[in-house]
N, C-alpha and C positions, 0 to 999 in steps of 0.2 A: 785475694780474699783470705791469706790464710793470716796478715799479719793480726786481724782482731782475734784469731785462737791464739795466736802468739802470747799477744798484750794481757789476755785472760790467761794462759798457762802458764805463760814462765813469768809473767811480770807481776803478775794479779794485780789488775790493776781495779778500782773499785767504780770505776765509770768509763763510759766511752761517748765522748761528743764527737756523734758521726754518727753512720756515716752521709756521703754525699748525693748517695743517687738512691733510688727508689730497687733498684734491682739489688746492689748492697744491702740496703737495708733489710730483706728477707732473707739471707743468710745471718745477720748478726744479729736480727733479731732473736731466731732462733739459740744463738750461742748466749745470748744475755737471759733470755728463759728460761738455760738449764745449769747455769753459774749463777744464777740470781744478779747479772749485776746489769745496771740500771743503761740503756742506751739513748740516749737522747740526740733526733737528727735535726738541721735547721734546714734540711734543704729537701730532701726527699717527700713530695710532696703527692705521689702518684695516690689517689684512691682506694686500690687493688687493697695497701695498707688499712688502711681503717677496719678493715675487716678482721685484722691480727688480731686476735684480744689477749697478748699479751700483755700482766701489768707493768714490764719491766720496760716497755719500749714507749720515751715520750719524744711527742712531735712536737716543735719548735714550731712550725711554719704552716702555712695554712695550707688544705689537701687542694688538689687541682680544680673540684668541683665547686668549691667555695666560688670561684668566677665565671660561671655558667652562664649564673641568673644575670650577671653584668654586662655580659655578652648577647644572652638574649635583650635584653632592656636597648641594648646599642643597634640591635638590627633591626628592633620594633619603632624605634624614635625614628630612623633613619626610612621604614616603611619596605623595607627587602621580604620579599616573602620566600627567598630559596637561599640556600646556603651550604656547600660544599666543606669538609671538614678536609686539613690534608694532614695527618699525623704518623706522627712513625710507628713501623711496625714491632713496636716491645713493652712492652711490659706500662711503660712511664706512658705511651703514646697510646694506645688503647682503654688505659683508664678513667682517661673519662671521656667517650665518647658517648656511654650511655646517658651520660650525664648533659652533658650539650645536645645532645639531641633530644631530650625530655624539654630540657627550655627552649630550645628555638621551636619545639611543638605547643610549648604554651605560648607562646608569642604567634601565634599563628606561621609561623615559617616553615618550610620542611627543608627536610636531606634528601636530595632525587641523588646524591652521589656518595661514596665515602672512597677519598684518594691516599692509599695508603704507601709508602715509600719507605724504603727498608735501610736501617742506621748503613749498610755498606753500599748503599746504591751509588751506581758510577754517575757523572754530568750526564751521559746519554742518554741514559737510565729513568734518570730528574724530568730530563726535556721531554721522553717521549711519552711519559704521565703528563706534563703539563700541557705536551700538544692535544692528548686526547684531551684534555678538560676543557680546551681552547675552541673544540667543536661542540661543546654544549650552552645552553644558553643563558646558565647561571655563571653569573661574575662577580658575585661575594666567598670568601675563599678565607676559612677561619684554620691557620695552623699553628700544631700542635705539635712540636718535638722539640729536640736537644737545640744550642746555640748553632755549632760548628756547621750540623745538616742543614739547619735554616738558613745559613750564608749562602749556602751551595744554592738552595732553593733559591734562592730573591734574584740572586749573580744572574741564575739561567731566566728564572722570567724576565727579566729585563732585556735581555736577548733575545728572545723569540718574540718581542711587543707584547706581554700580557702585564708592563709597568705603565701601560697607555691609559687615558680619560678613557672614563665608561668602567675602569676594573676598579674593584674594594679589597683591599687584606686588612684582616686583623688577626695578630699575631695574642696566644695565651701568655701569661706573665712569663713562663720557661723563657723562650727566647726572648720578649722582649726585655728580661733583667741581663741576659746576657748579650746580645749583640746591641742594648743601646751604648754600652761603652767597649764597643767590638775598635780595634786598633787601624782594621783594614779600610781605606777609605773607598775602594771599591764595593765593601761590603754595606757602608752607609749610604752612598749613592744608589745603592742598587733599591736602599729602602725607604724610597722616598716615599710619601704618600700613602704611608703604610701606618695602621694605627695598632697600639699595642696596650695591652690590659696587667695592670700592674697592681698590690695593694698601696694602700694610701698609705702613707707614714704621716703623722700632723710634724708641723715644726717647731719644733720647741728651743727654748734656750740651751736648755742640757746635749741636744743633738749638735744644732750650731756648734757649740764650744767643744764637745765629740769630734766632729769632723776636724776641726781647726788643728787639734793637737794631732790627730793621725794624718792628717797630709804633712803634717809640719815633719814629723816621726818617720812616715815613707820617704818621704822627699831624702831627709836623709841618708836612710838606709840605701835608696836606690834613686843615687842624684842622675843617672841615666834618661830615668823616666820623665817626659816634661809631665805629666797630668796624670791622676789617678782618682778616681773617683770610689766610692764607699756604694754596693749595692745593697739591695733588701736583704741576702743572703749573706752579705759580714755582718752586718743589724742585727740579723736574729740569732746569727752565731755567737755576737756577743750578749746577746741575753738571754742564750742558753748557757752560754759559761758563767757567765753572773749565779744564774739559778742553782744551778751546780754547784757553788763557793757558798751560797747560803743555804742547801740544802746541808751538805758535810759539815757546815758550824752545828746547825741544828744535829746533824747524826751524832757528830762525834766521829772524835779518830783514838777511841781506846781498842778497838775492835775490829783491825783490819787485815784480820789473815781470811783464810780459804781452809775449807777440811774439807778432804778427800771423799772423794764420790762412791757407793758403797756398789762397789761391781766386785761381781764372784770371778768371772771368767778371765784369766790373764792375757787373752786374746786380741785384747776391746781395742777400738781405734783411740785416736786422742780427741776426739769429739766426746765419744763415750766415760772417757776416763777424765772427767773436766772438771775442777775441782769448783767448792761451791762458797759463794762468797757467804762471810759469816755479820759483815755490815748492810749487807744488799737488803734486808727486810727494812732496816732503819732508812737507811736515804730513798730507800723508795716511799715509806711515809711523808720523810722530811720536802722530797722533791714533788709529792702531790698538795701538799698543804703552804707550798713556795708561792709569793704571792708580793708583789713590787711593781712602779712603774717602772718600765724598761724605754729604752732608745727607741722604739717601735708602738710606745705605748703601753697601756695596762697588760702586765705579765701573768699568765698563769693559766694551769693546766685542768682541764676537764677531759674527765675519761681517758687522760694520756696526751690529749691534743689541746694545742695554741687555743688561747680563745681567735675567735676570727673577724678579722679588723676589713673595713669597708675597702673597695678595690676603689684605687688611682681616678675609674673612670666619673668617680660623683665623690662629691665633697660632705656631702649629709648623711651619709650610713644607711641612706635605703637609694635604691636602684630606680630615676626616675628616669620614664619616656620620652623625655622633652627635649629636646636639642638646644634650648638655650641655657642646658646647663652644661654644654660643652664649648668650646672654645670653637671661634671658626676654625674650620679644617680644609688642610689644602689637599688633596685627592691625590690619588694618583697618576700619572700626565701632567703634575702641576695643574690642575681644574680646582673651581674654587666652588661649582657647580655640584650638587648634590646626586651621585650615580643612581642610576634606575636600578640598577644589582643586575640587570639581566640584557641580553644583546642576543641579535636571531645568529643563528650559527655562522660560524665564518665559514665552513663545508659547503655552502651554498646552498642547504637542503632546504625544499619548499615544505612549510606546513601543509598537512594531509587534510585537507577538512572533507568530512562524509555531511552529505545532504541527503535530504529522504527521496527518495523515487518520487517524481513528480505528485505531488499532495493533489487531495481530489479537488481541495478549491484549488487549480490550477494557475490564480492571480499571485500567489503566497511562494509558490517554489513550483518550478517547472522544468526541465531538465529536457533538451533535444539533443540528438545523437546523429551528427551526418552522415548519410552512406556512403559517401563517394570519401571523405577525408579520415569518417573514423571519430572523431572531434565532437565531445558533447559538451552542450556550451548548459549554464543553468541560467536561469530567471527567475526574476516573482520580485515580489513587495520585500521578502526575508533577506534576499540575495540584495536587493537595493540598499537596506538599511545598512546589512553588512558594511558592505564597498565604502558606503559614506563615512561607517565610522572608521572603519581603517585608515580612509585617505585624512580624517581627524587627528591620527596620530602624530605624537612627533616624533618621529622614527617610522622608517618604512618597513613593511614586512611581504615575504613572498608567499603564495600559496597557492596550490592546484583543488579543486572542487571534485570529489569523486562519490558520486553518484553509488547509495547504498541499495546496489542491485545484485541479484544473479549473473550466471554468463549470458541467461538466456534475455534479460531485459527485464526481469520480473521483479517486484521488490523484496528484499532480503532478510526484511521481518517486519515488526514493530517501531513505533516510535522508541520503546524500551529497547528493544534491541539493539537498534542504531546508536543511543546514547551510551550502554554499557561497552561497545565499541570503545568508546573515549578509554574507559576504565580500562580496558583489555589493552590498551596504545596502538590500537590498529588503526585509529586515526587521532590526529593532532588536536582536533576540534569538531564540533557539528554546527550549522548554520541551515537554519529554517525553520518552518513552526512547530519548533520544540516548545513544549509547555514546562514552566519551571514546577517540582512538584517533590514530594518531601524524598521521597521512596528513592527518586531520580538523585539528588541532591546528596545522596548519602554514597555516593560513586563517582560522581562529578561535582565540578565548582560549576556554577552559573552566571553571568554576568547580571545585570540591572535589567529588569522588563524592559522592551520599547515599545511594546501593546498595552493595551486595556488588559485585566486580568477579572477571572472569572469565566461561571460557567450560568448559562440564563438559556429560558424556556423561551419557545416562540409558535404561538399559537394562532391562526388564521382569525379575520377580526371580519365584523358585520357592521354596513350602515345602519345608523340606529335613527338619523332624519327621516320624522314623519312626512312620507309619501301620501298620505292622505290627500284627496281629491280638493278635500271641504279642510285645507289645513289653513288655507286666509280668514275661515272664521274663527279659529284660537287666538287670536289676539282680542276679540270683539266678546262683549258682555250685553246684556240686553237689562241696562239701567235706564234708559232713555225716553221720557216721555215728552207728550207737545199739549201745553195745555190753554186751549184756545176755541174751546167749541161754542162756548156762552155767549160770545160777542162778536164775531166773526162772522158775516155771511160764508165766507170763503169756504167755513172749516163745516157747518150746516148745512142740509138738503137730505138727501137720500142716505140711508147707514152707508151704502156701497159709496158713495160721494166723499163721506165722511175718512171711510177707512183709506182710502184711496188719495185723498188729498194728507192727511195726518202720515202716512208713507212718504208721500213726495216730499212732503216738507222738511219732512225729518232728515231723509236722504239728502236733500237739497243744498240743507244746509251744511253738510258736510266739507261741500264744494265751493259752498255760498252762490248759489244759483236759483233759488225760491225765487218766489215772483206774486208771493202770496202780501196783501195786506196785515201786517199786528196791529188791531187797536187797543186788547187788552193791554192796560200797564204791567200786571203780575207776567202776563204773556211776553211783553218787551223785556224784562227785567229775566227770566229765563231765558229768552232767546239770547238777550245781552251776554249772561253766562254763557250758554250752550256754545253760544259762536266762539268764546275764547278758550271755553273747552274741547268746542269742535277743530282747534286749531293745535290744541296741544296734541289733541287725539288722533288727531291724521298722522302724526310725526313719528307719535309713539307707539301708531299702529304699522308705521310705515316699517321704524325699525325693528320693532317687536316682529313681524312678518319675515324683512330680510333675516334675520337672526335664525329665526326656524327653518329658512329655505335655502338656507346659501352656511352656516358654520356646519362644517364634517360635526357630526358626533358618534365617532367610534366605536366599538366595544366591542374586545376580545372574546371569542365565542369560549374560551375556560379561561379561569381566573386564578387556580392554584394548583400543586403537583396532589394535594390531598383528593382533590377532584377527579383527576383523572385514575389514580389510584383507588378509589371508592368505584365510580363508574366502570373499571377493567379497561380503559383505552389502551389503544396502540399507539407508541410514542416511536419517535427516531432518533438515533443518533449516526454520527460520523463512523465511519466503518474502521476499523482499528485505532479507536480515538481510547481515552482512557476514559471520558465519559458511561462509557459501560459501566466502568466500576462503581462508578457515583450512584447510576440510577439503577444499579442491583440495593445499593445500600440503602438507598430511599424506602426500595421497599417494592418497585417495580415484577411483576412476575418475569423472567426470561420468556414466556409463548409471548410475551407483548410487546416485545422490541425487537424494533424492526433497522432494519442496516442502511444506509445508503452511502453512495459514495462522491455522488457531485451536488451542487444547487438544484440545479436541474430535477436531477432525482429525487429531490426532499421534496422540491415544488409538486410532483408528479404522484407522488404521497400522499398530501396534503389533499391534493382534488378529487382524489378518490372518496375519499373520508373514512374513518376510522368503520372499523367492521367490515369495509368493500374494499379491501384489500391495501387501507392506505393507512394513516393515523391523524390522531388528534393532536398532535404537538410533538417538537422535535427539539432535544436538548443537543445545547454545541457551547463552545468557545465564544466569548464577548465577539471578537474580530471575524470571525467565521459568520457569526449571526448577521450581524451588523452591514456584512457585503450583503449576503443573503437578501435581508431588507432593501437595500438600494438594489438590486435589483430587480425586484416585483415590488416596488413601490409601498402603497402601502394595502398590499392584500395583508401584509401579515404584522404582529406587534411581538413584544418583548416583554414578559411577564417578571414581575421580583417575587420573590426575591434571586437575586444573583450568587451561585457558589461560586465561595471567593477562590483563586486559586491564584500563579506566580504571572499567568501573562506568561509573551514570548522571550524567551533569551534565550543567548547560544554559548555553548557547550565546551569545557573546557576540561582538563585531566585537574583534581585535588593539587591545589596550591601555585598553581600555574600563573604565573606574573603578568601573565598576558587578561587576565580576569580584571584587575584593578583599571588598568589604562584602557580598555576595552568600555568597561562601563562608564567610564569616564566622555567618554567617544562617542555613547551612546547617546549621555544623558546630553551632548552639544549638541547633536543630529536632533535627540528630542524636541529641544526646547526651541532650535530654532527654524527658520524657515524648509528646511532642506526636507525636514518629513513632512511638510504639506505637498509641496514638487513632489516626493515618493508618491504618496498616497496619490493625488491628480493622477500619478500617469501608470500608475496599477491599478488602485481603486476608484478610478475616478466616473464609473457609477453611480457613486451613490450621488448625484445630481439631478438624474437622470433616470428615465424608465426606457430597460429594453424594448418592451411591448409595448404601446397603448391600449392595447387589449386588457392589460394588468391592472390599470387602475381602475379605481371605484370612483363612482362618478361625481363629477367636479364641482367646486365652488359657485358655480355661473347657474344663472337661472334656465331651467328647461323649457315645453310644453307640458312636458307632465306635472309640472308643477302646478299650473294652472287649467286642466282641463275640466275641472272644476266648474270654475266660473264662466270657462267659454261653453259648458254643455249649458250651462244656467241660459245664458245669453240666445245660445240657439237655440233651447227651447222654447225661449218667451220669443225670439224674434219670430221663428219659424209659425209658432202658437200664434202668433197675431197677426201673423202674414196669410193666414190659413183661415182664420177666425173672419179677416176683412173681406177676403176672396169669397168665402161664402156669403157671406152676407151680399157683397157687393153683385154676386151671381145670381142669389135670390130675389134681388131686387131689381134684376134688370134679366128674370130668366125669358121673358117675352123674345127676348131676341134669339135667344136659342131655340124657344116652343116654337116658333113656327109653322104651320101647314106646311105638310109634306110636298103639296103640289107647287111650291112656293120653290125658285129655282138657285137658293141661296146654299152654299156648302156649308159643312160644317166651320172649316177653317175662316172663310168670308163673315160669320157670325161673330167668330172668336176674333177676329181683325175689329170687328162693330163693335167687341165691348173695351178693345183697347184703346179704340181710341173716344167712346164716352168715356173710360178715364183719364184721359189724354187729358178732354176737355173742361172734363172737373176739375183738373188740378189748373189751367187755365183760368176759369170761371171764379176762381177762390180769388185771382189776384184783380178782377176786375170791378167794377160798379155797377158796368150796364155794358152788355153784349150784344154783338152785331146774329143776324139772323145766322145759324148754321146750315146747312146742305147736307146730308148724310147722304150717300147715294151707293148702294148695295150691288157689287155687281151681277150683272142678269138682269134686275128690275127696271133701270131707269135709264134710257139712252140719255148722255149727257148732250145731243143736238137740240137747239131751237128752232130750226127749220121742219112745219110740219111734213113740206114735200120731202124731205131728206127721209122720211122714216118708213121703216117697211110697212107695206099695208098686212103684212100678214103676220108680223112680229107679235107677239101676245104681252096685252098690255096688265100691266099688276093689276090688282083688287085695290083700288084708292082707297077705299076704307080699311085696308090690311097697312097701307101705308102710314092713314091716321095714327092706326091705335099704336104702330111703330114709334112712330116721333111723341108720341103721347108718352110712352114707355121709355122712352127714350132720354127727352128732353122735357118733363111732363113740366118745368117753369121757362120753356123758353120759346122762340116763333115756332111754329109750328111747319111744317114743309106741303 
């Protein structure tokens, strides 16, 4: 370092092109600051610089962070969401890490690592940084240092297998302008598949014709060499010396000594005692106002620094995402296949995933604990969906399920809790009915629902089908008259004749079963109608009927949360659900809500009813609700509106690569048969009613339906069955009245009058009847033999006889 004091002290020289490294350039800057002479570097390129505001120090070359955004845009096309930085530890190697890490955070990427490696580290040294980064699960790997350490790097990865398919490097411009025309062919082998970020030079004729004469020129000077190539850094060297040669025209060289620095103290060091250029104010004008196309493109300095020319990696000067503006790329492993950026540890460590303590709907995540092995295995519909989408993937991954419990078995908090776990890394992942939710989200990544999402009321519902006795006469209207009295014996006689017959008829015809004569025309000519009416009307009475007795018509005993809010009901929710939060917000009192923790329990709520210890409606989860329902059928309904919320998905640490391919997983499992299989053989309920007690009564016609018209029926049958008997008894009570001394019983009487009805309904079908014999027992020995008969036997009252058969039979022989 001391030859730039040199060059300034004893030589005074009026510029310095240099120097080469970024850690130089802070000391000479410094000596060009207080000499006033102007330093100009094409290589030093570290960041840390920009910050100098020195006007005497100009930059040639573009700062390190110019290529950040190029870098991030290459990780973003390529779809990497993690990325490991490995740069050295000084000065050039830490400058822009802040800077790469700000874009690969706009790019949605993160840094879970920064591998830092020191310019004197041994090979052992190298390896045993790259072995530990070999147990982690990110394989995008962006470095950042000098040429010489980067050899060493690539040499040793290639040896330990991290130059294999599955790993990504990409090297910052520093080493990739120095080791692409690196000598050693170990050191190019080593970097196969390795991609490197450069600026873009355009190609011009002037460059062409450049290069031609200086290889022709090298060749010469050093016919040794078979090959030499020209990098970005002899480019800008030479048009920073160009710049320079047209700055000093513009200054002038009448004016190029130094006066003496005005120091009192004869002590001073030779820093202090530095003489001061007396042209350094002119060429530093001249070298800010310098302005040409150069070998590298348009020349010329702002605020000290290169303008900044597009990087290598895109051709258009802005930075796009898209991978068909790169060239196919062959990987590293020789793969021509596009790397995932990330692989499960080769350490063999299993992801930790925490599941919630068996969830109160116990179908969803359930967790058993053997006693005798120790061994708790988990279940549920969550754990199902899981398993499917992992075995989805293409890549296997390992992982043990631990149960977010105390020692004692008890659960070890919140849904919140369990998820900020993720956030704390005390576990790898969460799987179960974790609900996606903004609050949660800001600590964890989530993958894609695989539920319904949303939060909906469910309120107990009532049949609203009229039970009514007399519900077959709501289809019927009383429009119908018979008009046929004027001409008709039939429909004339007695009023009672009248109304009685114009009933029949009417009725009759319904069936088409009359029996009555029409001679009226106008009477024909309605009946003609009535019949074709009577024919639509039976149909549409038929189904008008079915309709009222057989369609459910439902309705939910409350209709909205304003309601039960107005009212003061007691509502439910899931017991450490985040639903609490929702239905304080709403508006809900806290004395009004009530907890539960399984189906069961909400069902056992509900039956109570609100005020007797139970409530009127119970807010949960679409999925929660929805089993809920299948299983009590349809006691209960689903009221909207629905708060919207994320649905179910599981749980993963911010920027975790495992989120992308997961939901990927998910959405195949979604969409195709595999979640109906899930749901069957966890949910599979909702087909089905636990109880038959549970449901509300059925489709199918009852007795109740119609007791109605069978009271109708047995009143009239009964009423005229009743009506006959008297009459029929009145008419024939002689055989009852009787004289007492008469030896007939009671039941023998009631035998005599069944069977004069006997013989009436006989007699009806006859013309002419043979004599009957009625013979009573007691009265009339049935011998003809007078000797056969007792003499002392007591003979009836023959005239008691008469008035019998008189009474009896009063049109037929007499006995």
């Amino acid at each position: 370092m001391s030859m730039p004091l040199d060059l300034i002290k004893n030589v005074e020289v009026q510029a310095i092109l240099g120097p080469t490294t970024s850690m130089q350039a802070n000391f000479v800057i410094d000596l060009g600051e207080k000499a006033q002479v102007p330093i100009i570097s094409f290589s030093a390129s570290s960041d840390s610089l920009t910050s100098t505001r020195s006007p005497y120090f100009f930059r040639a070359t573009q700062n390190d962070s110019s290529q950040v955004n190029g870098i991030g845009a290459l990780v973003q096309a390529f779809g990497w969401n993690e990325a490991v930085p490995i740069y050295m530890d000084n000065e050039y190697g830490e400058g822009v890490i802040p800077y790469l890490t700000d874009a690969l955070q706009a790019v949605d990427a993160h840094v879970p690592y920064r591998s830092v490696i020191s310019p004197s580290a041994t090979d052992d040294q190298i390896a045993e940084e790259l072995y530990k980064l070999m147990t982690m699960q990110t394989r995008v790997f962006i470095v950042h240092m000098f040429a010489s350490l980067g050899a060493r790097l690539f040499v040793k990865a290639k040896e330990i297998g991290m130059m294999s398919k599955g790993y990504v490097w990409i090297m910052t411009d520093g080493p990739t302008v120095g080791l692409s025309t690196s000598p050693d062919p170990s050191v190019i082998d080593s970097m196969q598949g390795v991609l490197g970020i450069k600026p873009y030079i355009p190609k011009t004729t002037e460059l062409g014709n450049f290069r031609l004469r200086w290889k022709r020129k090298f060749q010469q000077d050093n016919a040794d060499m078979v090959d030499a190539e020209l990098n970005i850094y002899a480019l800008q060297a030479y048009d920073a010396t160009v710049a320079l040669a047209m700055a000093i025209e513009k200054a002038g060289t009448t004016n190029l000594g130094f006066r003496e620095a005005n120091v009192s103290n004869t002590s001073v060091t030779d820093l202090e005692n530095l003489g001061i250029s007396q042209n350094g104010p002119n060429l530093l004008r001249a070298l800010s106002n310098t302005r040409f196309k150069g070998l590298t493109g348009d020349f010329f300095f702002i605020n000290g620094q290169d303008s900044q020319k597009p990087l290598i990696a895109n051709t258009t000067g802005t930075y796009s995402t898209s991978k068909s503006s790169l060239a196919p790329v062959i990987w590293a492993g020789d793969s021509t296949s596009i790397p995932k950026g990330w692989e499960i540890p080769t350490n063999g460590k299993k992801l930790r995933i925490g599941v919630p303590s068996s969830s109160n709907f116990g179908q969803f995540v359930k967790d058993t604990t053997d006693l005798n092995s120790n061994m708790t295995t988990v279940t549920g519909y969550c754990i199902a969906i899981f398993e499917a989408a992992v075995a989805a993937l293409p890549y296997a991954i390992t992982y043990e399920y631990i149960p977010f419990v105390k020692p004692g078995g008890k659960s070890a908090g919140t849904y919140n809790d369990l998820v900020y776990q993720v956030y704390l890394k005390s576990y790898d992942a969460v799987v179960g009915d974790t609900t996606i939710i903004a609050n949660r989200s800001k600590y964890v990544d989530f993958t894609l629902p695989y539920t319904e999402s949303g939060v909906s009321m469910i309120v107990p519902i009532k049949d609203s089908r009229n039970k009514n006795a007399w519900v077959f006469l709501k289809p019927l209207t009383w429009d119908l008259w018979v008009l046929e009295h004027g001409m008709n014996e039939d429909f004339q006689g007695p009023l009672s004749h009248q109304i009685g017959t114009s009933f029949w008829f009417s009725f009759s015809t319904m069936v088409f079963a009359h029996r009555e004569r029409v001679v009226s025309n106008l009477a024909r000519i309605v009946v003609t109608v009535w019949c074709f009416v009577v024919l639509i009307l039976t149909q549409s009475y038929t189904a008008s009927l079915s309709s009222v007795l057989t369609v459910q018509q439902l309705q939910p005993t409350v209709t909205n949360v304003d309601e039960l809010i107005k009212k003061g009901e007691f509502v439910g929710y899931q017991q450490n659900s985040f639903v609490l939060g929702i239905l304080k917000n709403l508006g809900f009192d806290d004395s009004r809500l009530m907890a539960y923790n399984t189906p069961e329990e909400c069902d056992k709520l509900f039956s109570r009813g609100s005020g007797n210890g139970g409530i009127a409606a119970a807010f949960d989860e679409v999925p929660y609700m929805k089993f809920f329902l299948s299983m009590y059928c349809s006691k209960y309904t689903i009221i909207e509106p629905t708060f919207k919320t994320g649905g179910f998905g599981f749980v993963f640490p911010k920027g975790s690569p495992l989120v992308a391919d997961v939901s990927r997983a998910v959405l195949n499992v979604t969409e195709g048969d595999k979640k109906k299989e899930i749901e069957d053989a966890w949910l599979g309920t909702q087909s089905s009613c636990q109880e038959s007690s549970t449901s509300v009564s059925s489709n199918s016609l009852s007795l109740k339906s119609f007791w109605g018209l069978f009271l109708i029926t047995g009143i009239a049958s009964i009423s005229a069955l009743m009506i006959f008997t008297t009459i029929f008894v009145y008419e024939h009570r002689a055989v009852l009245l009787q004289p007492s001394d008469l030896r007939a019983t009671t039941w023998s009487r009631v035998l005599v009058l069944f069977r004069i009805f006997i013989q009436m309904d006989l007699t009806s079908s006859r013309s002419e009847l043979n004599p009957i014999h009625i013979a009573i027992p007691g009265d009339l020995p049935p011998a003809d033999n007078d000797d056969d008969q007792d003499p002392n036997a007591q003979q009836p009252d023959q005239e008691e006889v008469q008035n019998i058969n008189q009474l009896v039979l009063p049109n037929q022989e007499k006995l």
